[in-house]
N, C-alpha and C positions, 0 to 999 in steps of 0.2 A: 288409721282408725279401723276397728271391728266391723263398726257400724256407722251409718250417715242416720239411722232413726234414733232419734234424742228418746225415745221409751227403752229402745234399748242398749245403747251405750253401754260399758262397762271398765271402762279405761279412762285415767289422767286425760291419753292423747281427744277418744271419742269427747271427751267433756269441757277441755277446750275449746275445739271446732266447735260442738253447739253454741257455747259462751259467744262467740261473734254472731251465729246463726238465728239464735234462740233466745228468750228472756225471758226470766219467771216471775213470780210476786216480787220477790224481791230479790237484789244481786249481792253478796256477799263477796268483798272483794279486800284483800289484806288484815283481816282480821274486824273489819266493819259492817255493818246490816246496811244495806243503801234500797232506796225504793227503785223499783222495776214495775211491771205492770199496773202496779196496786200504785198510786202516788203516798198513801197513808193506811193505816190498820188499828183495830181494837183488840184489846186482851181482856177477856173476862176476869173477872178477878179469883176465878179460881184456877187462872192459866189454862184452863184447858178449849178456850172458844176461843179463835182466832178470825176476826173479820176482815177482809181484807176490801178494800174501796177503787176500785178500777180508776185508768186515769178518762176524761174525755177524747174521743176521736182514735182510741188504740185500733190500728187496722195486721192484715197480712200483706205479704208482699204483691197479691194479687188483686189488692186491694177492696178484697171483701173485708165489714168488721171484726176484729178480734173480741169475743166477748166472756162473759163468767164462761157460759158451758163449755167452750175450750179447755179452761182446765180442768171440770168437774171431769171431761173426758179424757183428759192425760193420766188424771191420779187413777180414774178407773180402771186407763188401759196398761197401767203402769203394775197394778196387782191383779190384772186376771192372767189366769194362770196359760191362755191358751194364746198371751202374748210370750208368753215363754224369755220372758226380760229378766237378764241374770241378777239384774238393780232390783225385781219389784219385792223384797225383802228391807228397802231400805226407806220404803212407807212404815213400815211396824218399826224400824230401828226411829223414823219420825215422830212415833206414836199415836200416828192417826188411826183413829177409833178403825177396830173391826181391820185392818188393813193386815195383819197375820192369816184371819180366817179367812177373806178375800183371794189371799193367795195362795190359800191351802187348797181353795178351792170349797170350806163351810161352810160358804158364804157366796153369795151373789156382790158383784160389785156396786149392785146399789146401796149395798148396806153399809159404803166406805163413809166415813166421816168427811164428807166433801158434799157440798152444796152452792146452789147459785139461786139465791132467791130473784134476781135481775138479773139484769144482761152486764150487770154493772160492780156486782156484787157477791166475792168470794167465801163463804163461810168455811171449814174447816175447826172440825171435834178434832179433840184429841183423849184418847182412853184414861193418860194421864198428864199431868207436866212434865215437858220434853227441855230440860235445860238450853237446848241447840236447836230447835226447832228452826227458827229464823234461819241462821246461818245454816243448817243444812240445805233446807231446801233452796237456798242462793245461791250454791256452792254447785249443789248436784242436778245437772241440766234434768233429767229422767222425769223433773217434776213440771218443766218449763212445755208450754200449752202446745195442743196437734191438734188438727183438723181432722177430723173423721170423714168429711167427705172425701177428703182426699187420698186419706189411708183406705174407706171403699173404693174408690176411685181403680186404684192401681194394685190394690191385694200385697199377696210376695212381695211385688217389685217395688210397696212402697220405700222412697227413700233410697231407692237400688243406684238412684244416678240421681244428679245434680237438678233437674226438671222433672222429678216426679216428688217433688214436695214444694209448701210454700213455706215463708221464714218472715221473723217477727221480730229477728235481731237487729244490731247494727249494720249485718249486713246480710247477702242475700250468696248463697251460692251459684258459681256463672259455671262452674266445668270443675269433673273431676278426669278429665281424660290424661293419658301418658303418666300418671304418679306426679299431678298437680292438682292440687284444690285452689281454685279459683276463687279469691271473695269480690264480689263486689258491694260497693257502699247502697244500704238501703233507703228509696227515698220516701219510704211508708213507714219509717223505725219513728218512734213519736220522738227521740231524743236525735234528730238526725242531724243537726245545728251542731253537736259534739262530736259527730265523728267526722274525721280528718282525713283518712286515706281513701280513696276513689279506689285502690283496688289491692290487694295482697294477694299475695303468692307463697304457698307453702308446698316446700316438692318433698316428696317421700325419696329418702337416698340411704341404701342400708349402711354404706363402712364411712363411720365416723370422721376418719382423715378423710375422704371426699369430701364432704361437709366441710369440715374445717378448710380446704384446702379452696373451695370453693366461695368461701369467702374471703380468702385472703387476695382472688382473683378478680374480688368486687361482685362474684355473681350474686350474693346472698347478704342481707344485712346485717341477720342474725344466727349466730352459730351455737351451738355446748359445747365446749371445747372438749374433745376423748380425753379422758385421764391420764393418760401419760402424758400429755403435753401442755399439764394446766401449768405446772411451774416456770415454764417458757411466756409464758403471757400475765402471770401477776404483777408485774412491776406496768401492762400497759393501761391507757387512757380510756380503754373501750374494755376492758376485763370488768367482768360482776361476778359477784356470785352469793346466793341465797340456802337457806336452809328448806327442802322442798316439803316436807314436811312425811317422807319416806321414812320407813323404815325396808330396809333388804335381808331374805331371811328365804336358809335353804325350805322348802315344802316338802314335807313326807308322807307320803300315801299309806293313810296307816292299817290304811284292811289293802294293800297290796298281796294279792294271789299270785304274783308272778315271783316276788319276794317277801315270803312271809315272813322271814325276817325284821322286816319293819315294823309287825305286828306286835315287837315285843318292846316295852318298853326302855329295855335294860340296853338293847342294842341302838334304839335311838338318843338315847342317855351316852353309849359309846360315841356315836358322833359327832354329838356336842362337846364333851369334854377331852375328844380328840384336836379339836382348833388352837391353835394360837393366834385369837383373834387381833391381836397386835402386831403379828406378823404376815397376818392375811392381809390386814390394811393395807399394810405395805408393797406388798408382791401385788396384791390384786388391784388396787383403785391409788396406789401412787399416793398413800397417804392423805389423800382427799377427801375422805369421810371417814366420820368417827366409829370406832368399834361400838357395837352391842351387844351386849352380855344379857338383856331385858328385851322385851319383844315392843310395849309403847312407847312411842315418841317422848322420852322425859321434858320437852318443851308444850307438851299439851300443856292447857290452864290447871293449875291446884286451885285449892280450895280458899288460900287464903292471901292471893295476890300475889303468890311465886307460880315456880311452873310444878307439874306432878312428878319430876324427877328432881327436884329442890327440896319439897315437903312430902314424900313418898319414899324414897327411894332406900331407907334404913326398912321399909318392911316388904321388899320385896328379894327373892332367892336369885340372884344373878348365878348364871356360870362364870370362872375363875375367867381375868382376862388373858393370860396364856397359857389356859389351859390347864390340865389336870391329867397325865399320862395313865398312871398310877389307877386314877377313878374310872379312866376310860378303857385301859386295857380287863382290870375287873368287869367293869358292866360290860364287853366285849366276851368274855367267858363264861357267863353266865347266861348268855344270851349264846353260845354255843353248844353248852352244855345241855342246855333245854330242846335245841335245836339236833345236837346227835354230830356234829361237826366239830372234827378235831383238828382242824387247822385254818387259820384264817384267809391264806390263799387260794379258798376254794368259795371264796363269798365274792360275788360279784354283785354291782347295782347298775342300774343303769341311769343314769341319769339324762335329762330330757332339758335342753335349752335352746334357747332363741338362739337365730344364727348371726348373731354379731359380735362384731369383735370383742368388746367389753364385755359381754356375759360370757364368752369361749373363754374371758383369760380369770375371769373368778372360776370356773368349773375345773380350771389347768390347778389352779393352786388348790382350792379341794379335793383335788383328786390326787395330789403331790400328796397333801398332809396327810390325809386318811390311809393312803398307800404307805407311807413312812412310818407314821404312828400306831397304824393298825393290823397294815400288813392285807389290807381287802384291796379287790378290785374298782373302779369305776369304770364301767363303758357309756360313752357317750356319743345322744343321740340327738342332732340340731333338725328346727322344725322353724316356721315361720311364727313373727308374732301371735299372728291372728289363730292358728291352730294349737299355740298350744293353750291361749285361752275360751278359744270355741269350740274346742275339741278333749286336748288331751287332758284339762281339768276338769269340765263341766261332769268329762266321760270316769276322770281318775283310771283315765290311761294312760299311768304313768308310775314309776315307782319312787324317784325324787327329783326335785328340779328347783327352781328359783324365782325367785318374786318379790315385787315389793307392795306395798300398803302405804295409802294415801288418804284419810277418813278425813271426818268432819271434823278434826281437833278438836276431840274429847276422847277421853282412855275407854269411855265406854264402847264407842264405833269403831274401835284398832281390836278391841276384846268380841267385839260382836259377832266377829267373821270366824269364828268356832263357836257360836251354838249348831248341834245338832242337825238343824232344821235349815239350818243356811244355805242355800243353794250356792254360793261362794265359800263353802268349805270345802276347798279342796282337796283338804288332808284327811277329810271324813270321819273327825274325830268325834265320838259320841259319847260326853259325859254327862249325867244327871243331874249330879250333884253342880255344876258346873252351871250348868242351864240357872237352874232354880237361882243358885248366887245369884249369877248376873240378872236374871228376872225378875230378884228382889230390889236391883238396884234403883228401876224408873221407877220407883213410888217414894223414893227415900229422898226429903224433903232438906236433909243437912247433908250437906256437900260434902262437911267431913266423912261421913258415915259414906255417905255415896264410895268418895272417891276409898277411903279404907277397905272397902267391901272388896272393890274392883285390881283392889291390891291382892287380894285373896284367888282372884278369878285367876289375873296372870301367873300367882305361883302357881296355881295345880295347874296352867298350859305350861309352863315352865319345869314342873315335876313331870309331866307325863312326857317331855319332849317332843310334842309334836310339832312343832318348827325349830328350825335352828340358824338363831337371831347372829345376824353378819356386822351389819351397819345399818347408821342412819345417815340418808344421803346429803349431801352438798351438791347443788350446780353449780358450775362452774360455766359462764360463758363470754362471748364476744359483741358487744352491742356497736353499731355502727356511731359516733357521736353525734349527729345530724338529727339522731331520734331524742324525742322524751318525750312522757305519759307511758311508757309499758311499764306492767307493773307485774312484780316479782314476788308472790306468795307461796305460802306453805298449806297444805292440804288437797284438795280433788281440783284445785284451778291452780298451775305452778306459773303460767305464762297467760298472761292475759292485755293482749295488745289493740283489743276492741279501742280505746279512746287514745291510743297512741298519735304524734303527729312526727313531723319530719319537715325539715328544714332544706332547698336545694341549694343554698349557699356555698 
């Protein structure tokens, strides 16, 4: 994880760990709205009042009560600006009133559309109707409740280690010491009847074959199996595998000063129609996930009870799936031309990835292609998880590198992460015209209209190439057979083994 503070979170992995630690209004789990703190809720009928009803007896783990103002205090602490949380943009993607200017700083945090008229009773405006409202905030811990005295309590170092927070989950955190997170079962969680395991264990281990290896030794129950060796284990008893609800897609820093090159659109147009994204499958992830030509998840919901790559997909501008030599070596010259460089071997990029093995061997095969196709350099330069998302993005010190996107499932929250003003644009793309589209879309009451608009958004991220769309992931993993209740979804929660049991037969 990034982070042990559920305000600031900003990772799949940070949003799991709270998911056992933590609980919000409600819990969104497989594609279903489930009640969590609130036992019940009203919707105004103009959708935009959402009242949420506490249940009786909700405590902390230190057994003080958990009550409204808890969360009036999360969603506060979640958009002031001087919490410095890379999520608190994903209040305004909620639509809670005023939660933009809150975190611009217009505004004072009391002006958030969040209230507790009781100690029992959550209100929540919204500026307009938020189709995903529910399921967002079920999904995405950032919104699930803190204590404030405890955050004064300890300053910086809240959340720094395992005893400088309390927890309102299923379970309680016991140690993060040696690269293990300790759960233990909570006996203050109001739902504590359902959970099963007295304690898990999750250890942080960076090379894949160790993991895998390490369950096949019994140390571990649950594995991802690394990509090269899913085919070895399809035919077994303990093999799963799910759609995670990722999309992976190279990032380009598009006001890069160190490469201005990237600046130009024609050159990042050359890098995209430089792939042959069917051949990259292959070399890079062993055929285990599907090429992407389109940057949204085509399994998000459509409009009319298919997915938005079933009923969308005829109006949006895909790159060729292997490739376009011809397109890419023109937009490569023109993009040199402009530039004063008369030969392609004198362009270097550097590229910026995580140090593991699976992301070393996608950056081997882009760097093969572009090199063959183009005739450019890649240098490449490995950093830790944690810095290159607390660091060399936040900072866009960086000139290209690699990511994936995990949203609320919907096309709007996969499109959201390039407005302008997004403190998770990391490609620091800035267009107007672009903004406005998509800001016309949370008022637009026909989901045709909606989703057709949002068709428009991804072409012009699509024309202007600012990312360059790889795949959409598949997990692939190994479940011990002695388990069941963990549960395998697509979107910001891909592992969720809170109500898991196990059998020692």
């Amino acid at each position: 994880p990034t982070t042990l503070d559920q305000t600031k979170g900003s990772s799949v992995v940070d949003n799991e760990i709270q998911r056992a630690l933590s609980e919000g209004l409600v819990r969104f789990t497989n594609g279903e709205v489930q009640p969590g703190c609130a036992e019940s809720w009203d919707v105004s009928d103009d959708q935009k009042t959402y009242t949420f009803h506490l249940r009786d007896g909700l405590k902390w783990s230190d057994g003080k009560d958990l009550t409204a103002q808890d969360f009036v205090y999360s969603f506060q602490r979640l958009v002031d600006p001087d919490t410095a949380s890379l999520l608190g943009w994903v209040a305004g993607t909620a639509g809670i009133l005023n939660a933009n200017e809150c975190n611009s700083g217009d505004k004072d945090v009391s002006e958030l559309g969040i209230a507790a008229p009781d100690d029992k009773t959550v209100v929540v405006t919204l500026s307009h109707p938020t189709h995903y409202f529910l399921s967002l905030i079920g999904s995405t811990t950032n919104f699930n409740p803190v204590r404030k005295d405890i955050v004064d309590q300890y300053g910086q170092d809240y959340a720094s280690t395992a005893d400088k927070n309390v927890y309102c989950g299923p379970y309680v955190l016991d140690s993060t010491e040696n690269q293990r997170y300790i759960f233990k079962k909570n006996p203050n969680y109001w739902n504590a009847d359902a959970v099963h395991f007295d304690r898990v264990e999750e250890s942080v281990i960076t090379e894949a074959n160790t993991q895998l290896a390490m369950y096949e030794s019994g140390d571990l129950d649950y594995v991802d199996i690394p990509l090269e060796e899913v085919a070895n284990y399809t035919d077994s008893k303990e093999y799963g595998s799910y759609m995670d609800g990722s999309d992976d897609f190279g990032v380009i820093n598009c006001t890069s000063e160190t490469q201005p090159l990237l600046q130009d659109v024609n050159f990042r147009k050359a890098l995209n129609y430089a792939l042959d994204r069917k051949t990259y499958i292959s070399l890079a992830v062993n055929d285990v996930y599907t090429p992407a030509t389109t940057f949204v998840l085509p399994q998000v919901p459509g409009a009319n009870g298919g997915t938005y790559g079933e009923e969308f997909s005829d109006k949006l501008h895909e790159y060729p799936l292997e490739g376009d030599m011809d397109q890419a070596k023109e937009c490569l010259q023109k993009a040199m031309d402009t530039a004063g460089i008369s030969d392609p071997s004198q362009i270097t990029l550097e590229f910026t990835c995580v140090d593991s093995a699976a992301e070393k061997k996608v950056v081997e095969v882009l760097q093969q292609m572009w090199k063959e196709n183009l005739g450019i350099n890649i240098d490449v330069k490995q950093v830790t998880f944690a810095e290159k998302y607390t660091n060399a993005f936040p900072n866009h010190d960086y000139e290209i590198s690699y990511a994936g996107d995990s949203d609320a499932y919907d096309a709007y929250t996969y499109l959201e992460l390039f407005r302008s003003d997004n403190p998770n644009n990391f490609c620091a793309y800035s267009n107007e015209e672009y903004d406005k589209k998509l800001d016309s879309t949370v008022t637009m009451t026909d989901n045709v209209e909606r989703l057709t608009t949002l068709t428009e958004c991804e072409n012009m991220l699509l024309d202007d190439a600012v990312v360059i769309p790889l795949q959409f992931r598949m997990r692939h993993y190994l479940l011990k057979p002695n388990f069941s209740g963990i549960v395998f979804s697509a979107g910001a929660v891909n592992l969720d083994w809170s109500f898991g049991d196990c059998s020692t037969g």
